[in-house]
Backbone as a printed PyTorch tensor [residue, N CA C, xyz], in Angstrom:
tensor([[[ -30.3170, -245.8800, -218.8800],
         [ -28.9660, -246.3280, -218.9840],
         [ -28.2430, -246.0660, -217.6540]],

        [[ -27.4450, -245.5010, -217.2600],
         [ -27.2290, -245.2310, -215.9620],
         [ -27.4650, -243.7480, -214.7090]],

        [[ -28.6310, -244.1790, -215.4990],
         [ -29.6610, -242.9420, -214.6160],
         [ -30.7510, -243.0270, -213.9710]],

        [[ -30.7580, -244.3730, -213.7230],
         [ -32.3790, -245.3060, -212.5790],
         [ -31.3320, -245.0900, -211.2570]],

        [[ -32.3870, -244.5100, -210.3790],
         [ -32.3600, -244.9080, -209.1830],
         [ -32.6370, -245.7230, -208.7390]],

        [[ -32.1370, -246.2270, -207.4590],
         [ -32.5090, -247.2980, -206.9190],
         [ -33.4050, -247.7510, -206.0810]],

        [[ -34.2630, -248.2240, -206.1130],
         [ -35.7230, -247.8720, -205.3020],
         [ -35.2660, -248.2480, -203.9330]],

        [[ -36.5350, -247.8680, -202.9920],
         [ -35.8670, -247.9850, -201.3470],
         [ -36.7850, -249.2070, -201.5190]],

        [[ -36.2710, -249.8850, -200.2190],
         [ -36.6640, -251.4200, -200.0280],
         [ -38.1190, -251.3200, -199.3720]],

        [[ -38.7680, -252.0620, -199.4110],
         [ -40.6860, -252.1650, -199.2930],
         [ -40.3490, -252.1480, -197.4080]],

        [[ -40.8950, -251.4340, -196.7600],
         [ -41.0860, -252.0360, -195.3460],
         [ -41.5650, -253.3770, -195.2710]],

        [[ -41.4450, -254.2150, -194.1810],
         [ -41.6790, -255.4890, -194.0340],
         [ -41.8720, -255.3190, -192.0580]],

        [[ -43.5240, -255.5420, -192.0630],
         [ -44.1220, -255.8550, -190.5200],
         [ -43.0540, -256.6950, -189.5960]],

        [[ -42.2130, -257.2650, -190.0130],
         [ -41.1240, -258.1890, -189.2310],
         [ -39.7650, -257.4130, -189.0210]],

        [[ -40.3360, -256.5820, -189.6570],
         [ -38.4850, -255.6770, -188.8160],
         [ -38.5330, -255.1880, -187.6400]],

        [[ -37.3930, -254.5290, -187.0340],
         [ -37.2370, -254.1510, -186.0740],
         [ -37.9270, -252.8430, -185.4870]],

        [[ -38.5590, -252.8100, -184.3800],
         [ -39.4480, -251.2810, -183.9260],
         [ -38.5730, -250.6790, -183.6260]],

        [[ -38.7710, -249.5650, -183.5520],
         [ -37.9930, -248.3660, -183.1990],
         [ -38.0780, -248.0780, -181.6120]],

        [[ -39.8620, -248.9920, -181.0360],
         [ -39.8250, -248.8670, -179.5620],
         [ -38.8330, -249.5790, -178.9450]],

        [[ -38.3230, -250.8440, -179.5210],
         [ -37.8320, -252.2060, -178.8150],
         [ -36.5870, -251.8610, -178.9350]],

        [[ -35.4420, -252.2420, -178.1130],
         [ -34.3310, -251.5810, -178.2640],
         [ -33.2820, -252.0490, -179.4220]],

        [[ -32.6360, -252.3010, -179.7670],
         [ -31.7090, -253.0050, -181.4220],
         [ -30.9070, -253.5190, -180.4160]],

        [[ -30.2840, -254.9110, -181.3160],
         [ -29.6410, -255.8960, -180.7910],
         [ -28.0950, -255.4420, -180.5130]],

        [[ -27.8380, -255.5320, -179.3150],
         [ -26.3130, -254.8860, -179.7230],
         [ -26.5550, -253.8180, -178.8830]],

        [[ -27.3190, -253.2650, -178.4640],
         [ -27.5190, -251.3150, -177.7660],
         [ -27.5750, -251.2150, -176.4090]],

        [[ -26.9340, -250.4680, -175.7970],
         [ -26.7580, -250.5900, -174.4220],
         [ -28.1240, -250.5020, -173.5930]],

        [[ -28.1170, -251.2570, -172.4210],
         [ -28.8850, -251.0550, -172.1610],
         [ -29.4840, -250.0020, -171.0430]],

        [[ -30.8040, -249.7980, -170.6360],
         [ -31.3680, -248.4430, -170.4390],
         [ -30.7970, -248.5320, -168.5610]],

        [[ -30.0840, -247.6470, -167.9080],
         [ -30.1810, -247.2830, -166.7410],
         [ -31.4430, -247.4090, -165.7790]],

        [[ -31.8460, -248.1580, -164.8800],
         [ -32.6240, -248.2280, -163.9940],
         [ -32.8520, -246.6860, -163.5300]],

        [[ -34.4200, -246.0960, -163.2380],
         [ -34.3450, -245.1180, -162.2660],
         [ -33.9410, -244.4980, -161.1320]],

        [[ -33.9150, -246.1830, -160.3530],
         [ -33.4130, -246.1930, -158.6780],
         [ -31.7900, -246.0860, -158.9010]],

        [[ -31.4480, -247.0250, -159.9330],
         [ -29.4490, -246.5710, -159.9140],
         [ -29.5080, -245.6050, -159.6930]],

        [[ -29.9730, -244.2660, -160.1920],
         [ -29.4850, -243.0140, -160.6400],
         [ -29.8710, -242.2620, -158.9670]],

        [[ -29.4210, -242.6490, -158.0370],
         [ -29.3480, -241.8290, -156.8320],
         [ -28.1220, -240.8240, -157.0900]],

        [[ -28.4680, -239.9560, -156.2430],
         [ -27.3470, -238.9370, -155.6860],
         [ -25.9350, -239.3490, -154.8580]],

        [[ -24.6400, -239.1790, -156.0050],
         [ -23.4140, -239.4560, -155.2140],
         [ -23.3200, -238.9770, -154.2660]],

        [[ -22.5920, -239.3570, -153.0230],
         [ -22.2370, -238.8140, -151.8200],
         [ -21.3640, -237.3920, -152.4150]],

        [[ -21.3420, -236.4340, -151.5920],
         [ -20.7680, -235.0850, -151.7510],
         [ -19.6790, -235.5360, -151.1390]],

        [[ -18.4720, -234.9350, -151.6990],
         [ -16.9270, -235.0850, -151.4830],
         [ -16.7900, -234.1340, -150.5880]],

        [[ -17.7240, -233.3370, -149.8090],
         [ -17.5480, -232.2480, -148.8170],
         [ -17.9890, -232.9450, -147.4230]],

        [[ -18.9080, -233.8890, -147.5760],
         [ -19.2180, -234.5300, -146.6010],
         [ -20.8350, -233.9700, -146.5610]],

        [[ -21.6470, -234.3890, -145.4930],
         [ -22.7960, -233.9640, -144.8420],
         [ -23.1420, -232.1410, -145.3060]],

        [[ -23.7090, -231.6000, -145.2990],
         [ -24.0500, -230.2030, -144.9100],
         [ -24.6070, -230.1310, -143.5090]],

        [[ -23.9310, -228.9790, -143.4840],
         [ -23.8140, -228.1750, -141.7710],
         [ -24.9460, -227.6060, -141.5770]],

        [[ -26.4220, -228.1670, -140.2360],
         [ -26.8320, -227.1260, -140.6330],
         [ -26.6100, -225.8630, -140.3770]],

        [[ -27.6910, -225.0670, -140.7900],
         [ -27.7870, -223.5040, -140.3140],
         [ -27.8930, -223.1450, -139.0030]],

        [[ -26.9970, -222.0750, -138.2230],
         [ -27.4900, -221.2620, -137.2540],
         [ -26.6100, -220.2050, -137.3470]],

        [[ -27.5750, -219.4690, -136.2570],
         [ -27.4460, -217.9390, -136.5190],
         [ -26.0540, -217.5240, -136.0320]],

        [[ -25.7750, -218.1520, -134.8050],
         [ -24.3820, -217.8910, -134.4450],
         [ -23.2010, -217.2810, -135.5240]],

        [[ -23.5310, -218.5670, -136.3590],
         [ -22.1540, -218.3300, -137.5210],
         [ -22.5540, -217.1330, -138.3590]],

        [[ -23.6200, -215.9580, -138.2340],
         [ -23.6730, -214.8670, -138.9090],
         [ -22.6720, -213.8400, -138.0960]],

        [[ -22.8090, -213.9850, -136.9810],
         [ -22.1060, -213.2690, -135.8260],
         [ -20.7900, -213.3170, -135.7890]],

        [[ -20.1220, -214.9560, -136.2070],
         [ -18.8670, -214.6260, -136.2320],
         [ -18.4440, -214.3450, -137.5050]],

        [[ -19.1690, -214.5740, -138.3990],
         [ -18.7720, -213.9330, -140.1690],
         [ -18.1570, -212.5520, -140.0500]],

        [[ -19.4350, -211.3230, -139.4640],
         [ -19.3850, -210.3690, -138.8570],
         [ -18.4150, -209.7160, -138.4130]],

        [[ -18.1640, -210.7840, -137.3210],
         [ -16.7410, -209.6380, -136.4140],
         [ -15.4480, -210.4070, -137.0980]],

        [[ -15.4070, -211.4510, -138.1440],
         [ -14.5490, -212.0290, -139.0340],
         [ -13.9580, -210.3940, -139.4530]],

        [[ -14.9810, -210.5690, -140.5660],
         [ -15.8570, -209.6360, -141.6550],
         [ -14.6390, -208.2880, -141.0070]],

        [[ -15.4820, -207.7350, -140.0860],
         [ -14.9590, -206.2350, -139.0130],
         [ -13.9760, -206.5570, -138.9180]],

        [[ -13.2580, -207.5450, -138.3210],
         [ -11.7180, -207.2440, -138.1780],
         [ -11.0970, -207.2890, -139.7930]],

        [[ -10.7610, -207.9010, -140.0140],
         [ -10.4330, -207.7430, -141.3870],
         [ -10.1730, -206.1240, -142.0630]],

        [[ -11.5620, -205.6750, -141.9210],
         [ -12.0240, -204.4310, -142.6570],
         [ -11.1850, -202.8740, -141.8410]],

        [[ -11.0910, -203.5050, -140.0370],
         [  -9.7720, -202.5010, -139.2870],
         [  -8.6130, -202.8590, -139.3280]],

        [[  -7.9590, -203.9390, -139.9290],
         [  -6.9220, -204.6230, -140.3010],
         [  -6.6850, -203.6360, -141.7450]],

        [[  -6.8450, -203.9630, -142.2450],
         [  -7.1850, -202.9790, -143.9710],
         [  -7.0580, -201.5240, -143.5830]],

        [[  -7.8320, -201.1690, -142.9270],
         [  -7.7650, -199.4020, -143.0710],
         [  -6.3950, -199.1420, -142.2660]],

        [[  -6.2090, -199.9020, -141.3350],
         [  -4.8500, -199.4900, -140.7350],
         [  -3.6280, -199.9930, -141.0280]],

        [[  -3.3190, -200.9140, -142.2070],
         [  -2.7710, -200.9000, -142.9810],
         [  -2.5600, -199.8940, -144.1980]],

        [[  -3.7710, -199.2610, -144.6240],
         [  -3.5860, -198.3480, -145.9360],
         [  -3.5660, -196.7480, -144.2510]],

        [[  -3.2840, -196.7710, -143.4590],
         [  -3.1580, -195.6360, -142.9960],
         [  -1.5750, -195.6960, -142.3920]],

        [[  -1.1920, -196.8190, -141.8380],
         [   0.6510, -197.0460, -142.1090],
         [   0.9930, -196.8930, -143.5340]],

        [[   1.0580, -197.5740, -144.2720],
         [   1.5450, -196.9790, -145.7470],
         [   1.2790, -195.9080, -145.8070]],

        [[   0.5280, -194.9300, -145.5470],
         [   0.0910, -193.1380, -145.8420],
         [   1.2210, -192.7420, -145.1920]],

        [[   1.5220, -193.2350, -143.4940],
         [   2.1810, -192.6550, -142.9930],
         [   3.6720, -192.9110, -143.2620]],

        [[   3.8320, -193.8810, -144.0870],
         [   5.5660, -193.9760, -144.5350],
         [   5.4940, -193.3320, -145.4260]],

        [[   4.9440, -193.3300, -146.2170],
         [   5.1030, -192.6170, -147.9370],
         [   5.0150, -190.8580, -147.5510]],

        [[   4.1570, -190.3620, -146.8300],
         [   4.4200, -189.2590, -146.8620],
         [   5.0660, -188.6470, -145.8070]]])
């Protein structure tokens, strides 16, 4: 009475594969499209050693900038 299920429909060799893509579905991106955007930084710089050297005495001044700053403040405060 109202307690049959409803059977599922028979497969049929003429439907659609699951390999082939469905009508309507976007289609697949080429490999070669998919290059690398240009970097919004530009080129990369290369490496040399130079620029460790001026990091360095960057770096060093900075670090005697700092201590002689926290050694003026010592010397006002106390």
């Amino acid at each position: 009475m109202g307690t049959e299920r409803p059977t599922k429909r028979p497969w049929h060799p003429s439907g659609p594969r699951r390999s082939e893509p469905r009508e309507g579905s976007r289609p697949q991106p080429d490999p070669e499209d998919e290059k690398e955007p240009p970097s919004p930084w530009g080129d990369p710089v290369p490496y040399e050693p130079e620029d460790d050297l001026a990091l360095a005495r960057m770096l060093g001044c900075a670090l005697l900038i700092g201590i002689a700053g926290v050694i003026g403040l010592a010397l006002l405060i106390f």
